[in-house]
N, C-alpha and C positions, 0 to 999 in steps of 0.2 A: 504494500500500500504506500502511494506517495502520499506525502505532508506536504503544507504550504502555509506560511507563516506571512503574520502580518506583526512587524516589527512596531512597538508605541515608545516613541522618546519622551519625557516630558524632560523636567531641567534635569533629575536626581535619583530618576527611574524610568527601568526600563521593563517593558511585561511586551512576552509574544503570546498571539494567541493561533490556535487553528484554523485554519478556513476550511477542510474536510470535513468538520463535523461541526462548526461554530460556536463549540462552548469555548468561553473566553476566562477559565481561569487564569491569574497572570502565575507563569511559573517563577519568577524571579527578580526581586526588588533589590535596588544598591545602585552602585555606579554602574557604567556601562563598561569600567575596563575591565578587562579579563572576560569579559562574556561568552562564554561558547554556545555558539548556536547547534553547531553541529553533535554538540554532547547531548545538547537540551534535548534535539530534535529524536534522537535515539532512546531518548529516557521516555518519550510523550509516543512514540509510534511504535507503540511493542506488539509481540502477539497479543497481549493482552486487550487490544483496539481491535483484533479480528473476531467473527463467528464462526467463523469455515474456514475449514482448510480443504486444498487437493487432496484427494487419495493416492496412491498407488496404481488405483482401479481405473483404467481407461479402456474406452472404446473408440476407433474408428468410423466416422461419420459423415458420408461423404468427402471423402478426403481431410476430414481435418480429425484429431485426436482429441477428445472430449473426456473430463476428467470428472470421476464421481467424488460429490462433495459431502465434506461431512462436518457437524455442529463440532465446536469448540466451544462452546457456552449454551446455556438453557437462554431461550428467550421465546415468547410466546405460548405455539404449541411442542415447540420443539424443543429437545433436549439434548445436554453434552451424549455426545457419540453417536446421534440420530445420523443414517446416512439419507441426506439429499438425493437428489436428479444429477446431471452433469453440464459441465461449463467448458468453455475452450478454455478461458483465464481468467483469473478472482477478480479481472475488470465485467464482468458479465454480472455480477450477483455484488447491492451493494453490504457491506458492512455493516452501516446504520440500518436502523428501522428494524422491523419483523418481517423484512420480506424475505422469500424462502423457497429456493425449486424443491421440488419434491419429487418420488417416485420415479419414473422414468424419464422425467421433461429433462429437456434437452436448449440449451441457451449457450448461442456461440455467436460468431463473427464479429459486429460491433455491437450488438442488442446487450441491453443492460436492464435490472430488474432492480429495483428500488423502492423506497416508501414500506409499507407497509404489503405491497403484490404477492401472490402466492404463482406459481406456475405451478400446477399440477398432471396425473395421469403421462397419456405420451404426447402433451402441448410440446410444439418447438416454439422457439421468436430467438429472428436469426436477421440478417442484416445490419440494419438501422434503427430496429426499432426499438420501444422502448414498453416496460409496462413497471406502471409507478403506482403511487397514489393506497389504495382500500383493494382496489383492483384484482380478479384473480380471471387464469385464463388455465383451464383445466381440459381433461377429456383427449382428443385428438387434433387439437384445435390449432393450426399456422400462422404466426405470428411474421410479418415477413416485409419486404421493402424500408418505407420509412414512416411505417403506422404506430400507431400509440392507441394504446388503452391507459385508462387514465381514473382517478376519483372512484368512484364504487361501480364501476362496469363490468360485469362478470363475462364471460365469453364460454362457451361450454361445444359438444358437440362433436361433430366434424365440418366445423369453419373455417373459413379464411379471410384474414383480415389482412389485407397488402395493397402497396401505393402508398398515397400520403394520408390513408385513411385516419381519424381520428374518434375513438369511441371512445363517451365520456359521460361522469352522470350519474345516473342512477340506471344505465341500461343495460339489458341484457338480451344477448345475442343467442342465437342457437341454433339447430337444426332444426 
């Protein structure tokens, strides 16, 4: 996971804070000499900032290698050691939130899952796209181009949601 730091000078203190997650503890008041950022930034971006990790366990998927993921921390419904769905790279599934592949789903290329999202069943979202929000997209359902499910939009089925489509709301999609 990369970090990004917003450095605050005032006259006689200095405090960074994160911008990957926005809580803005300051880690460090004094002068500004001697400051290590690069110590700080190692102390603040531990595993302990992660949910998931890769497994061992990979499949081939259409030519790309797709990695079964698994809990490192309880949060939601899920639990340390729960195994996930699979991912190309821990840029696919974010960090924060409760969101969560699950079972068989499959998230690769640039598609990223965030907020609160569940992917479930054998759902793929693959490209560009994106599923944030309350959001869950479950069953056999294609997530694909540069579409977005979003807010509380369930997607279930055997669907396909691709282009620059945008499903958002309180709706639900299906067969």
């Amino acid at each position: 996971m990369h970090c990004f730091f917003f450095l605050s000078f005032d006259s006689v203190k200095i405090s960074y804070y994160r911008l990957c997650d926005m809580l803005p503890p300051p880690i460090e008041d004094g002068d500004i000499r001697g400051f290590d950022v690069e110590k700080n930034a190692k102390k603040r971006c531990s595993a302990l900032d992660r949910k998931f990790e890769l497994t061992d366990k990979y499949i081939e998927y259409k030519g790309v290698r797709l990695y079964r993921i698994r809990a490192v921390i309880s949060f939601g419904k899920v639990h340390v050691g729960d195994l996930g769905g699979f991912v190309e790279s821990e840029y696919n599934l974010s960090h924060f939130g409760l969101s969560w592949i699950a079972e068989e789903a499959k998230v690769f290329s640039c598609a990223v899952i965030s907020g609160n999202a569940q992917v479930s069943g054998h759902a793929q979202v693959c490209e560009n796209s994106i599923v944030a929000g309350e959001s869950s997209v479950m069953d056999h359902v294609l997530v694909f181009g540069n579409s977005k499910v979003d807010e509380k939009a369930i997607v279930r089925g055997n669907v396909w949601i691709s282009g620059n489509a945008h499903v958002c709301g309180h709706s639900v999609v299906e067969d």
